[in-house]
GUTOR-881489 format. One record per atom (N, C-alpha, C): z, x negated, y; atom name; residue in one letter. Coordinates in steps of 0.2 Angstrom, whole numbers. Example, Ala and Ser with C-alpha at 12.3 -4.5 7.8 and 13.67 -1.06 7.14 Angstrom:
<recs>
((39, -66, -28), N, A)
((39, -62, -22), CA, A)
((39, -66, -16), C, A)
((35, -64, -11), N, S)
((36, -68, -5), CA, S)
((39, -64, 0), C, S)
</recs>
This chain:
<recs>
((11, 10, 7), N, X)
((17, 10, 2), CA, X)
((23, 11, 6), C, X)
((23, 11, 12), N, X)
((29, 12, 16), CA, X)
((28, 18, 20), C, X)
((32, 22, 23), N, X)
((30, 29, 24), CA, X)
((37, 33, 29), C, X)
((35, 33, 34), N, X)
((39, 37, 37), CA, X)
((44, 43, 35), C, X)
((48, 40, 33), N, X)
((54, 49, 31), CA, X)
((58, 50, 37), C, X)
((59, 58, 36), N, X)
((63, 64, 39), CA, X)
((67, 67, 37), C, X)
((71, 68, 38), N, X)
((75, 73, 38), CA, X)
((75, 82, 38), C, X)
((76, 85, 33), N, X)
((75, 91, 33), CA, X)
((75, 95, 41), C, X)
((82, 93, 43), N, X)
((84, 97, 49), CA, X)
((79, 94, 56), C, X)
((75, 89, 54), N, X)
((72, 87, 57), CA, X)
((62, 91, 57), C, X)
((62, 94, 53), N, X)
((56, 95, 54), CA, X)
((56, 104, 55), C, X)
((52, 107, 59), N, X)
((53, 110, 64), CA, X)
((45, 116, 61), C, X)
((41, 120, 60), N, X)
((39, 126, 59), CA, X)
((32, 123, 61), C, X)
((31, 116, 65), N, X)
((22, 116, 67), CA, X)
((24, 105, 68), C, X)
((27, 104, 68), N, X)
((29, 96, 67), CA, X)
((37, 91, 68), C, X)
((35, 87, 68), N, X)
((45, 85, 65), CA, X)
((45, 80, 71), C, X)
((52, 84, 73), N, X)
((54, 82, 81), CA, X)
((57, 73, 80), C, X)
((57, 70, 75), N, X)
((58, 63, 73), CA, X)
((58, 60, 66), C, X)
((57, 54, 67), N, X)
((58, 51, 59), CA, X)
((65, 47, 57), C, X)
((68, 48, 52), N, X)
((74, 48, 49), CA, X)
((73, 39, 48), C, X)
((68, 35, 46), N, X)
((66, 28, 43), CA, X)
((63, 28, 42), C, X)
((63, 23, 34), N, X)
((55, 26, 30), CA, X)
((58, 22, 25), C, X)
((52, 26, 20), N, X)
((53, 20, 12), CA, X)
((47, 20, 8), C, X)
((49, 17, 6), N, X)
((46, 12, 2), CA, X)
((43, 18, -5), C, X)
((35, 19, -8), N, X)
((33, 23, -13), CA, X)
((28, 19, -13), C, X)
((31, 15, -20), N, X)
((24, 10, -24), CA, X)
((21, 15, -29), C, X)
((18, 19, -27), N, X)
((12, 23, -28), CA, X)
((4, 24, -26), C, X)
((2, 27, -30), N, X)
((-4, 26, -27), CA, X)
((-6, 37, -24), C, X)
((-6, 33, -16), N, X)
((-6, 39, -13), CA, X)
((-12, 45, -17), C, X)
((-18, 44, -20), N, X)
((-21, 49, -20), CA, X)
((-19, 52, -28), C, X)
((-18, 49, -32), N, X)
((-17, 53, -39), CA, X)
((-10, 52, -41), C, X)
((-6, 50, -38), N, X)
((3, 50, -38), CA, X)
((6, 45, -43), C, X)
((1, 40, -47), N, X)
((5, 38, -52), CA, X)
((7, 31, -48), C, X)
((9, 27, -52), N, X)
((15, 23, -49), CA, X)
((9, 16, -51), C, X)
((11, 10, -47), N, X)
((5, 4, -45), CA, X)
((11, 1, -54), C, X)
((5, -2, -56), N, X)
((7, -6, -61), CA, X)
((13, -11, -60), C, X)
((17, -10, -66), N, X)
((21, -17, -63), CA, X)
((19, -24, -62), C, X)
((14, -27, -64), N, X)
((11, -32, -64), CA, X)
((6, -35, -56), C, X)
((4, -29, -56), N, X)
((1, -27, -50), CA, X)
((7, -28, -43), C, X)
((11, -25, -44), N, X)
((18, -25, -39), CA, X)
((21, -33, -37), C, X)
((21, -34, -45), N, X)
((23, -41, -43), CA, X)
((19, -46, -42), C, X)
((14, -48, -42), N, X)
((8, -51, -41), CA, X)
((7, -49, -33), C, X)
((7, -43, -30), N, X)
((2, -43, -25), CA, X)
((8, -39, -19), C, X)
((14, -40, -20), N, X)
((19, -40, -16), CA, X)
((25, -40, -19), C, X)
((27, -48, -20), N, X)
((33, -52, -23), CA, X)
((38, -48, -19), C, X)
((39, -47, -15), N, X)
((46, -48, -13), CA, X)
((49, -40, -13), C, X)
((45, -36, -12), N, X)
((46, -27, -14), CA, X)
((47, -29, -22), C, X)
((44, -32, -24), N, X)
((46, -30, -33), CA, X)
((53, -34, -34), C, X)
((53, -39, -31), N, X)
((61, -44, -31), CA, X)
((66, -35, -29), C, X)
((65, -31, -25), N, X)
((67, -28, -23), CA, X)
((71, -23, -25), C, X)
((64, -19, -31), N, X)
((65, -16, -34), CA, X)
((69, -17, -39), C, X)
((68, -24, -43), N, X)
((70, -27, -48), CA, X)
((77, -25, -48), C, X)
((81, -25, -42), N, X)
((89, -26, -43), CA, X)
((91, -21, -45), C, X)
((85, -14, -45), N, X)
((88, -8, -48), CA, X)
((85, -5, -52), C, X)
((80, -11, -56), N, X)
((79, -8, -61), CA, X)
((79, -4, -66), C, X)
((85, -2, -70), N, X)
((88, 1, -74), CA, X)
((89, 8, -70), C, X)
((93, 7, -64), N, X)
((93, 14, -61), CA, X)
((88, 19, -60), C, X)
((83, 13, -58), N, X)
((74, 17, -59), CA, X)
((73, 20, -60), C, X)
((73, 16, -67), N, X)
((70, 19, -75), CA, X)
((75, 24, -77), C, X)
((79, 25, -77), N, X)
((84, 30, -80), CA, X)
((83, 36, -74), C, X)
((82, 37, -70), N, X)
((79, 42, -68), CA, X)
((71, 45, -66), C, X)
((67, 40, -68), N, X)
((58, 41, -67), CA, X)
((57, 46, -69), C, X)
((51, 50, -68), N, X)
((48, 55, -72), CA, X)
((42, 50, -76), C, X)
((41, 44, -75), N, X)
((36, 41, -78), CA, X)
((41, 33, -83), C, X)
((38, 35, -86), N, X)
((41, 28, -91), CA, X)
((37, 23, -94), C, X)
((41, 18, -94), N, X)
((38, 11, -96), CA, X)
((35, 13, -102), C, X)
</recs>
């Protein structure tokens, strides 16, 4: 769920000369959709506390909907 990010100018023709941070994609890595919200908050409170304070923002730009 947490996942190293880069930077465009970072990543270089055969591998990426460093990592930018990283963030967070409550997803599920093999088939892309997104972990249930029940499941999010249940089985890591504090990432959904997280999410929650932006959850209008979210959702107003998700490809996936409530």
């Amino acid at each position: 769920m947490v996942y190293p990010l880069s930077r465009g100018r970072n990543v270089k023709k055969w591998y990426v000369e460093s990592e930018y941070g990283y963030t967070i994609v409550p997803h599920n890595p093999i088939d892309g959709k997104p972990m249930p919200e029940n499941k999010l908050k249940t089985k890591y409170p504090k990432t959904y506390e997280y999410f929650y304070t932006f959850r209008n923002e979210l959702q107003n730009r998700s490809i996936h909907k409530l």
